[in-house]
C-alpha positions as a printed Julia matrix, in Angstrom:
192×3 Matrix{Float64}:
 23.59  40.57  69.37
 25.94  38.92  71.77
 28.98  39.93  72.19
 32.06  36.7   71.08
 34.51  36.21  73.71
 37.1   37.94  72.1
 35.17  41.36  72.24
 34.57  40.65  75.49
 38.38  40.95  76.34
 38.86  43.46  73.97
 36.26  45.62  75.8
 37.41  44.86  79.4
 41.03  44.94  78.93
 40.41  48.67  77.25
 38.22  49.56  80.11
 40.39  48.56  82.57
 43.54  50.46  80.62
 41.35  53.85  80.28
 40.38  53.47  84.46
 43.72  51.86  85.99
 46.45  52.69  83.41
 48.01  50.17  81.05
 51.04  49.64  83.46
 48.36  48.86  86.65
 46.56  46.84  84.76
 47.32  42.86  84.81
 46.74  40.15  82.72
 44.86  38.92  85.79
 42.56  41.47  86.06
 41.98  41.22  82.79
 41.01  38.02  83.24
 39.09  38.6   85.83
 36.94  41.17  84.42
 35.79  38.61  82.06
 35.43  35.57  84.29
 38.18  33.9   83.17
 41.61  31.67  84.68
 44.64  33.93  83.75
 46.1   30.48  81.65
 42.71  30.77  79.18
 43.2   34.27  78.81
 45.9   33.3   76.88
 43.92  31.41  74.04
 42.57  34.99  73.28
 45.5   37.5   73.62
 49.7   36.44  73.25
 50.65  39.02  76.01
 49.52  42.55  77.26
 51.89  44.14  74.54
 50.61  42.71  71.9
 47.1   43.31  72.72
 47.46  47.28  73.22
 49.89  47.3   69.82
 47.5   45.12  68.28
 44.08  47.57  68.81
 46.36  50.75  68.41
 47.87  49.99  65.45
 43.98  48.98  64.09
 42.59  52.01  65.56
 45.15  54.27  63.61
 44.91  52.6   60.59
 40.9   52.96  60.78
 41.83  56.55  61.41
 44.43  57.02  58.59
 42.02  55.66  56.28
 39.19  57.76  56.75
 41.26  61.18  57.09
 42.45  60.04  53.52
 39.15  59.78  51.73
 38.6   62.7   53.4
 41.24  64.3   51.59
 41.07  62.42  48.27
 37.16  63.49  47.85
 36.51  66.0   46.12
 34.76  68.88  48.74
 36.19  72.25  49.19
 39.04  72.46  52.16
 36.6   74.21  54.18
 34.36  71.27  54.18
 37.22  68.51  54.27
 38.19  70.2   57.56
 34.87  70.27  59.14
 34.72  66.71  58.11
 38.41  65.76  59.54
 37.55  67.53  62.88
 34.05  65.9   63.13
 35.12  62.65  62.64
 38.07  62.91  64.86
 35.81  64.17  67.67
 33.21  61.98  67.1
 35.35  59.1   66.98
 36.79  59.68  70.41
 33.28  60.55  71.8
 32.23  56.97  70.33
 34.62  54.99  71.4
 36.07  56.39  74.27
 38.0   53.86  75.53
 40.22  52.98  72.56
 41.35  56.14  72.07
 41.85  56.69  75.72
 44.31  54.05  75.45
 45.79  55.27  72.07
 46.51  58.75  73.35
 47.97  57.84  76.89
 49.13  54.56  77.16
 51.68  54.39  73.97
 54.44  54.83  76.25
 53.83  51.35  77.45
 54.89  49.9   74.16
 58.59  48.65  73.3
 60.26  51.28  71.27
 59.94  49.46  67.9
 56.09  49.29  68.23
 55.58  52.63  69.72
 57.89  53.69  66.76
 55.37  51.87  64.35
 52.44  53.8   65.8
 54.2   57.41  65.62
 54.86  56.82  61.9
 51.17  56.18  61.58
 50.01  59.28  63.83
 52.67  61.26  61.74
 50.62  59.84  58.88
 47.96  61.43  60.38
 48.99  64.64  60.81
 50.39  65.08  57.17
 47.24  64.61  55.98
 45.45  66.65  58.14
 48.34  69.37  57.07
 47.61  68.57  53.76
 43.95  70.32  53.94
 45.61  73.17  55.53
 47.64  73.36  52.86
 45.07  72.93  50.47
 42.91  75.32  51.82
 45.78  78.02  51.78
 46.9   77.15  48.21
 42.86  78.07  47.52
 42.53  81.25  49.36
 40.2   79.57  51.63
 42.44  79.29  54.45
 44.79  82.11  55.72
 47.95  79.77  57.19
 48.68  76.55  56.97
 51.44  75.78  59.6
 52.45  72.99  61.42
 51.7   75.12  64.37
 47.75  75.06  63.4
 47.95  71.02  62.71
 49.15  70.64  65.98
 47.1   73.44  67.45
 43.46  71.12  65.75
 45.1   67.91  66.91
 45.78  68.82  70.33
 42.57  70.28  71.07
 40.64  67.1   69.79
 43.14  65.18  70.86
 42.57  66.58  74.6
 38.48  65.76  74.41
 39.48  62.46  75.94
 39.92  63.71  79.09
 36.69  65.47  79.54
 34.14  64.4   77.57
 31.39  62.44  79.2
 28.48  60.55  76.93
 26.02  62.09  79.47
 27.83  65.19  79.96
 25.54  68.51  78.93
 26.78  68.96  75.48
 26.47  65.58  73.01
 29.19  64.74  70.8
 28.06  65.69  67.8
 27.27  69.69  69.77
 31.14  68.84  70.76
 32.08  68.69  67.15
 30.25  71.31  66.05
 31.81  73.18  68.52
 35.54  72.66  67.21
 34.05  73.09  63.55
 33.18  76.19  64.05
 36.09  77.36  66.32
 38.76  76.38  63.77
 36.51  77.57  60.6
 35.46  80.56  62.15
 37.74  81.51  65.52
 35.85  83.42  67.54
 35.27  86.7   65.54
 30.99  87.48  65.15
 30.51  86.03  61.55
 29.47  89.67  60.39
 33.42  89.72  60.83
 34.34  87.6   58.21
């Protein structure tokens, strides 16, 4: 199916943030990248600003949303977890490019919007803390610290940088990976 015009931007304009930087990266080239004049660029997107607060503000809520079914459903914390760090990883692995963006380029924002999408990544990482916390409450987990939220987040969070869709491990080997770190550290499972 063909992509509409307005993915088309959506696409390049990420693509171009992810590989030049937000800052670098002009509404001209922008244009360019999709064969447009800089004037009917305009028809699509209001300004550069808007655009990246626009698809990071719909890429967190995306986010926030599944991380709470997650934690509404009814699984053991064990298995919420592996299903919060699978979908995190996955969902950088999939779509690389937005969450480039989302992860670096924030700082580009005014401070009102970036303000808008810290409260939602805060979001975020309450609910992710609220597994932990779950999972201690349980027995099933041993801590549940902010320390450990931030510990999961920032080591998904970093997979940005060097994860490559034809790189020797797949995404879903990546998330397995992480499942299995944070479930099980790195103690042999006779250990546990």
């Amino acid at each position: 199916m063909a992509r509409s015009k307005a993915e088309e931007i959506t696409a390049a304009a990420l693509r171009l943030f992810r590989e030049k930087g937000y800052h670098a990266t002009s509404v001209q080239d922008i244009a360019n990248a999709v064969g447009l004049e800089k004037g009917s660029l305009y028809y699509y997107i209001t300004s550069k600003e808007d655009f990246l607060f626009t698809v990071a503000r719909r890429k967190m809520t995306a986010l926030n949303q599944k991380l709470e079914e997650i934690v509404r459903s009814a699984d053991p914390p064990q298995e919420k977890l592996r299903k919060a760090i699978h979908h995190h990883v996955l969902d950088i692995a999939n779509d690389l490019d937005t969450m480039t963006v989302l992860l670096r380029e924030m700082h580009g924002l005014s401070v009102a919007r970036r303000s808008d999408i810290e409260a939602q990544t805060d979001t975020y990482r309450h609910l992710m803390a609220a597994i932990l916390r779950e999972g201690q409450e349980t027995g099933a987990f041993v801590v549940s610290d902010d320390i450990i939220v931030m510990a999961v987040l920032g080591a998904i969070n970093w997979v940005y940088q060097w994860y490559r869709p034809n790189g020797r491990l797949t995404a879903e080997q990546i998330a397995e990976a992480y499942v299995q770190l944070f479930l099980y550290g790195l103690l042999p499972r006779s250990e546990h």
